[in-house]
C-alpha positions as CSV (number, residue, x, y, z in Angstrom):
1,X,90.7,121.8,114.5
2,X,91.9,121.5,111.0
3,X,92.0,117.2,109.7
4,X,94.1,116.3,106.6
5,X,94.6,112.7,105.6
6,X,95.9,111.1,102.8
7,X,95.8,107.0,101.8
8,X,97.2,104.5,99.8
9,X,97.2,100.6,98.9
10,X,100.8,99.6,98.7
11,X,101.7,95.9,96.9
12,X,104.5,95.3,100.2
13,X,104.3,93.7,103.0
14,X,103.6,96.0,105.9
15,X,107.0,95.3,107.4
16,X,108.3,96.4,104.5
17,X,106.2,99.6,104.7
18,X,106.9,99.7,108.4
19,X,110.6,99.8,107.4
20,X,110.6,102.5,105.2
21,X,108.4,105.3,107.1
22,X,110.8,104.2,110.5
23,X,114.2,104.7,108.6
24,X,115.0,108.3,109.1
25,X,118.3,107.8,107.9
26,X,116.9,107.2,104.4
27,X,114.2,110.0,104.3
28,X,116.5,111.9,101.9
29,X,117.6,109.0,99.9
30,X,113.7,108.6,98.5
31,X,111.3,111.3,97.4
32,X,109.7,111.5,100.9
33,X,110.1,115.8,100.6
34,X,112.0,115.3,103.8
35,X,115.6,116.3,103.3
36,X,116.8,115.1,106.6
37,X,116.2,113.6,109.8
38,X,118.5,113.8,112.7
39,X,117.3,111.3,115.4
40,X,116.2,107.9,115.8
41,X,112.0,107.5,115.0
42,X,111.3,105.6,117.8
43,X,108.9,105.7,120.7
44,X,109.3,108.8,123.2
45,X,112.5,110.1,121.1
46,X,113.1,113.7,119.5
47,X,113.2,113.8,115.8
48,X,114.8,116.9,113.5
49,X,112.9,117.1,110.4
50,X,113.9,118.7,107.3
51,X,111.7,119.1,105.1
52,X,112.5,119.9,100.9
53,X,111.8,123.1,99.8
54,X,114.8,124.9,101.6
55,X,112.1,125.5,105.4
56,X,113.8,125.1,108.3
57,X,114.1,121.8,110.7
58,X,111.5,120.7,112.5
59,X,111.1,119.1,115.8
60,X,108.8,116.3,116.8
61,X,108.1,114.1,119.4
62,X,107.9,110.5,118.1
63,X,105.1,109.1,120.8
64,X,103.9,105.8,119.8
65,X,105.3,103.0,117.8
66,X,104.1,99.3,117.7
67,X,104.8,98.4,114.8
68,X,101.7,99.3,112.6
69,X,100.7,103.0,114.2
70,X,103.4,105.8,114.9
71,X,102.8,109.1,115.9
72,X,104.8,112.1,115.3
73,X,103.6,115.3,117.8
74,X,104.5,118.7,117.5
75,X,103.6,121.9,119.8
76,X,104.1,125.6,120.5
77,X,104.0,126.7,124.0
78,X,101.1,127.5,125.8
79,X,98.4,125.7,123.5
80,X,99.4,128.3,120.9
81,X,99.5,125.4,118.1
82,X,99.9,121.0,117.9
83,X,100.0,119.3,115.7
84,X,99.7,115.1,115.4
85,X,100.6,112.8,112.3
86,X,99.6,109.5,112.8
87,X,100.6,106.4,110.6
88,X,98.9,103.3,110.0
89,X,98.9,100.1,108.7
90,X,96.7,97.7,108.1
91,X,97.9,94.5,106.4
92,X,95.3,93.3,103.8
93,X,96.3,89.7,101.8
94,X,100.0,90.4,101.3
95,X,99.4,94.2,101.1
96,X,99.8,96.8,103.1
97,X,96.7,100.2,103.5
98,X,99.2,103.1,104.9
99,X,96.9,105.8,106.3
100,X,98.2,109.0,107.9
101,X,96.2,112.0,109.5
102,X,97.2,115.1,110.6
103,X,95.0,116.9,113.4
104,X,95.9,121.0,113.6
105,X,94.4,122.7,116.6
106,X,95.7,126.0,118.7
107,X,94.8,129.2,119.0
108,X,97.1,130.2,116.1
109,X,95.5,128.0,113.8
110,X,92.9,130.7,112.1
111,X,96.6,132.1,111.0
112,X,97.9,129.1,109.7
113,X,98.7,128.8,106.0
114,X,97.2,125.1,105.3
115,X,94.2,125.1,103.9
116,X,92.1,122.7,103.2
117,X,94.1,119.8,101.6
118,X,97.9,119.2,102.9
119,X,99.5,118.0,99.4
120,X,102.6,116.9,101.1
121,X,100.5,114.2,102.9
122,X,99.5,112.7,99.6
123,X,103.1,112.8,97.8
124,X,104.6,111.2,101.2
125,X,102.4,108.1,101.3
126,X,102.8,108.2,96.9
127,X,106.3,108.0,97.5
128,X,106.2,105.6,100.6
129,X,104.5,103.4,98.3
130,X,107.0,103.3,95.0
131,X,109.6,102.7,98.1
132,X,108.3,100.2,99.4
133,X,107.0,98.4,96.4
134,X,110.6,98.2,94.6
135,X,111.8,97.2,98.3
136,X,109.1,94.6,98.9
137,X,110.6,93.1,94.7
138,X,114.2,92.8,95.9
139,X,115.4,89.9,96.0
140,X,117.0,87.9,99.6
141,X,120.5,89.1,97.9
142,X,119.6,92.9,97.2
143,X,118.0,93.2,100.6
144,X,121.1,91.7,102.5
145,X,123.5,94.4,100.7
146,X,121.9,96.4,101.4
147,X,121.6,96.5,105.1
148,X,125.4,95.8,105.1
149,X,125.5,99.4,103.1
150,X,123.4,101.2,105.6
151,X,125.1,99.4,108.3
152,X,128.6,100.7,107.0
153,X,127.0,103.8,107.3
């Protein structure tokens, strides 16, 4: 088995947090080095993932969301490779400690090209923290628009 993590402090509120790494929508609006997402991220539904760098779409199982831990699940057939990304939050005096781990395992793992540190771990909770700090600053007014932008679509 092959374990990367990566951690931050973020100066948000963990709904705010929350917001952000559940809003697939928006993954390619913010430097998250996802492209795309094509399904909903929430519990038991199918998420296309695409991530920057020009790789093609990924597929993961969204399996647990309650609010402050989600996990995304991904597998090859026969226990050739999985893969789990779990997000947390802990809420700490009006800020919010996102930790994710990833767990490899599989038989194809010894041929895997991660090695020991997964960089895009670290610049996706760097960039889920400047998110949701200038989102956790915004005002009632700012906030409102901009729900009624993502709402329009």
């Amino acid at each position: 088995m092959r374990l990367f993590s990566s951690e931050v402090l973020i100066q948000a509120r963990a709904a705010i947090v929350w917001d952000v790494i559940t809003d697939g929508g928006n993954f390619g609006v913010w430097e998250s080095g996802i492209v795309e997402a094509d399904g909903a991220v929430r519990a038991g539904d199918t998420v296309r993932i695409t991530p920057s760098g020009g790789r093609r779409p990924v597929k993961l199982r969204v399996r647990q969301v309650s609010g402050n831990v989600m996990t995304w699940h991904r597998r090859l057939p026969f226990g050739l490779w999985n893969r789990t990304r779990t997000f947390t939050l802990t809420p700490q005096a009006g800020k919010t400690r996102l930790s994710v781990v990833e767990k490899h395992r599989g038989m194809l793992l010894p041929f895997s090209k991660h090695g020991s540190k997964d960089l895009f771990l670290d610049r996706f909770t760097d960039a889920v923290r400047r998110r949701s700090e200038i989102l956790d600053r915004a005002t009632p007014e700012t906030r409102a628009m901009q729900n009624l932008m993502k709402a329009a679509g």
